[in-house]
N, C-alpha and C positions, 0 to 999 in steps of 0.2 A: 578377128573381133574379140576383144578383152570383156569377160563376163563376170559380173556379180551375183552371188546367188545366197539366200539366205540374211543381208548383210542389213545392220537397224544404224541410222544415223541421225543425231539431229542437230550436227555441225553446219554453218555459214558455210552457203556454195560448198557442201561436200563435193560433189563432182562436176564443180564450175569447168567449164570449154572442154570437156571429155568428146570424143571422136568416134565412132566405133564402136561403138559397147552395146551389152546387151546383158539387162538390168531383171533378175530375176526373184522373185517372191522379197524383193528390199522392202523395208517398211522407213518412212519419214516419219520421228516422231522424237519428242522428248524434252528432258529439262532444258536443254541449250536452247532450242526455240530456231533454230536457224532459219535462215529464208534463202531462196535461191537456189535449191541443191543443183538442177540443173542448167541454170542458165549459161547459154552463151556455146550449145551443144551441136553438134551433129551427126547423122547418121544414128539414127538408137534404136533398138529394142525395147521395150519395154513391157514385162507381162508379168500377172497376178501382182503386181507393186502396189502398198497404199501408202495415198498421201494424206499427210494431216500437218503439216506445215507449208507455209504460207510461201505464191510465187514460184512452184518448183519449176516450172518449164518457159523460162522467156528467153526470146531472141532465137529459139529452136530450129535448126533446119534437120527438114528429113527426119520423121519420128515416125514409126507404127509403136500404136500402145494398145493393149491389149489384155481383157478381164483385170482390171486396174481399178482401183476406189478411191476418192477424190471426197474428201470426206467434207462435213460442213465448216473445218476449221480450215482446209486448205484451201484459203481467200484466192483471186485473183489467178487460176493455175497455169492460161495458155496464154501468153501477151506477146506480140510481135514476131510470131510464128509462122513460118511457110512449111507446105512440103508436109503436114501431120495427116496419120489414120488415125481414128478410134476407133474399136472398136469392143463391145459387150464389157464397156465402164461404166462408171456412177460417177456424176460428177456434180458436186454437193456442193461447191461452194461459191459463193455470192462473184460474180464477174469472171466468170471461169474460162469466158472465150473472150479475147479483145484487141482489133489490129491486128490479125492474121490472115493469110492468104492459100487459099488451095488446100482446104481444111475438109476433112473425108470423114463423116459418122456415122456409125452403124452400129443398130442393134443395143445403143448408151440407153440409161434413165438418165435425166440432168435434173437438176432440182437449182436451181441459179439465177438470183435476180441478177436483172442488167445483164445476160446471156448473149453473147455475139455482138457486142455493138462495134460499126466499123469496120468489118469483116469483109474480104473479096472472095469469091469464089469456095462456095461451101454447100456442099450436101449432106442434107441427112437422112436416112431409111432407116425404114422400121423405129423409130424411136421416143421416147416420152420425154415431154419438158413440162414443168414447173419453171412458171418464172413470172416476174415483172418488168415492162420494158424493154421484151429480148426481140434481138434484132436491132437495131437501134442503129439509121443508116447505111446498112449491109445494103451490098451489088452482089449479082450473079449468082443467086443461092436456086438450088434446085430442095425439093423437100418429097418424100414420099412416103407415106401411110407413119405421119406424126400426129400422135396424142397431145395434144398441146391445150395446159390450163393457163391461163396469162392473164395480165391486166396491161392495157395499152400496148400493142404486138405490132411489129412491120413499122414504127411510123420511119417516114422516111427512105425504107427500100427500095430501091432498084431496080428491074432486071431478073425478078424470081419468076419462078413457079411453083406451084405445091399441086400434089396431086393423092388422093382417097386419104385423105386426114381429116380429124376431127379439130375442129379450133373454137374452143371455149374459152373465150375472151371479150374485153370492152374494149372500146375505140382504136380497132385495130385497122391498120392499112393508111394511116392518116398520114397524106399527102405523101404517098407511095406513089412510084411512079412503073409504068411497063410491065404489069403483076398479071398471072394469069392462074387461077385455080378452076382447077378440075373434080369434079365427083366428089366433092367435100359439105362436112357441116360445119358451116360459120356462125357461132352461137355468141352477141356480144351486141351491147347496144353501142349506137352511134358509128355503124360500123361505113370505114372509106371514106369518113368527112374529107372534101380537098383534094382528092386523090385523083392520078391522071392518068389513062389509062388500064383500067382496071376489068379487065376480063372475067366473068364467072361463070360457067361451064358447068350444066347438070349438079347446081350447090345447092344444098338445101338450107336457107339463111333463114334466120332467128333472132328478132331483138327489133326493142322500138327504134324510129326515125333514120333507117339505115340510108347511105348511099345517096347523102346532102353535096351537093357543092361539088360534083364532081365533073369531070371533064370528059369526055372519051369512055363513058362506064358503057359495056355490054356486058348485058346477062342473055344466056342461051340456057330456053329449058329447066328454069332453076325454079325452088319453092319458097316460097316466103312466106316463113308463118308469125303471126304477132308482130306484124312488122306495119305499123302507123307511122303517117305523116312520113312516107316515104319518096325521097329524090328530089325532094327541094332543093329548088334552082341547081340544077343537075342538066348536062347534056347525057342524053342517056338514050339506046335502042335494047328495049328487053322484049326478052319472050319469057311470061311469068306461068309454070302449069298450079292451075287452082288459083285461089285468091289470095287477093291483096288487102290487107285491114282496112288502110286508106293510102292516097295519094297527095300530095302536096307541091303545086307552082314547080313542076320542071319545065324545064325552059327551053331546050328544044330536044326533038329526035324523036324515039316514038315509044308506046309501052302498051304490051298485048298481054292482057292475061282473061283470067277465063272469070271472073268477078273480082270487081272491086267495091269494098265497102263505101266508101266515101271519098269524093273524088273535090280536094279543096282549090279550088282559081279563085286569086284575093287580087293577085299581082298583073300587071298589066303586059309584064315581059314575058310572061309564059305563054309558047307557042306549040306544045309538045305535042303530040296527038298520040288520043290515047283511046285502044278498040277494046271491047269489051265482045270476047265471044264465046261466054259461057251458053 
């Protein structure tokens, strides 16, 4: 394996289609402005490396990277990639994951709007995101004890699960398909508009008018707090522990929690049945 170590570049494709390597304390940066240093690679190494130029890893097969920094100038970093780990990076810049497969992270902060969109087969543990929009059509994603601040999260996924994460977000899960969370706080209004198949497991959810229009939603054991004018027109069977602010015209299947504030039937399609056994 042919190693770098120490080396500062900020030449066009410095180590365009390189094989084998194994890329250490390099820094990307400078007047040249290059893009691409890595593209078109395989088999790499890569540890303590920062990027701060723009596109360094597209078309990548077979990457582990490692305590690496991805700074806010290094746009767009991971595109059209299989076969990558990350792990204990920072990765700063705006579309940093996109059109990748079999994508492994661990232990990253990311800070990156438009984070993963299009993406197969991805997990992340232990990790924090900042972003907007992340996710964006992704399949097959597993997720475990993620910090997650966002605006608009999941729309369109897949085939996930997420499990003891926190998710501070608005209109997340929209028209997500086959999603299951676990032990989590989902804190975001309009949360699973359209959405089909949506699982929630011992969640503790927050935010007005959640869980409208949805198809196949079960909640098991979850809380919901400040959560009004919930489940309209929704197929829905929950088991709610505590109360529910209010209710509104779900349409059928059932909903048990232990008080509800106010229970709206306006609509004549609504058949849901709903006990009350505070």
């Amino acid at each position: 394996m042919q190693t770098y170590i120490n080396e500062t570049t900020d030449e066009e494709r410095a180590f365009y289609g390189i094989s084998g390597a194994h890329l250490v304390n390099c820094t990307f940066e400078g007047e040249a402005d290059g893009e691409s240093a890595l593209k078109e690679t395989s088999d790499l190494e890569i540890e303590g490396c920062t990027f701060k130029l723009r596109y360094p890893l597209w078309h990548t097969r077979r990457a582990l990277i490692t305590d690496c920094e991805m700074t806010d100038t290094c746009r767009a970093a991971l595109w059209y990639d299989n076969d990558i780990e990350i792990k204990n990076t920072r990765l700063g810049g705006i579309k940093a994951l996109r059109e990748c497969d079999n994508i492994t992270l661990e232990r990253c902060d990311i800070n990156s709007v438009e984070f993963g969109w299009f993406c197969r087969n991805v997990k992340l543990t232990n990790c924090t995101l900042t972003s907007e929009y992340p996710f964006m059509r992704c399949r097959n994603v597993e997720i475990e004890n993620l910090k997650m601040t966002g605006k608009y999260s999941f729309q369109y996924v897949e085939n996930m699960t997420i499990r003891n994460s926190v998710l501070d977000t608005k209109d997340a899960f929209w028209h997500s398909k086959n999603v299951t969370v676990y032990d989590s706080v989902v804190n975001g209004e309009y949360l699973a508009w359209y959405s089909e198949n949506l699982r929630l497991v011992r969640c503790k959810i927050k935010g007005t008018q959640p869980l409208c229009y949805a198809k196949g939603l079960v909640l098991e054991d979850c809380e919901m707090i400040d959560c009004d004018l919930s489940f309209e027109k929704s197929d829905v069977t929950a088991t709610v522990k505590g109360s529910i602010t209010s209710v509104k015209n779900p349409y059928s299947g059932s909903i048990t929690a232990g008080s509800i504030g106010e229970i709206i039937i306006d609509d004549e399609r609504s058949r849901c049945k709903i006990n009350v056994v505070g």
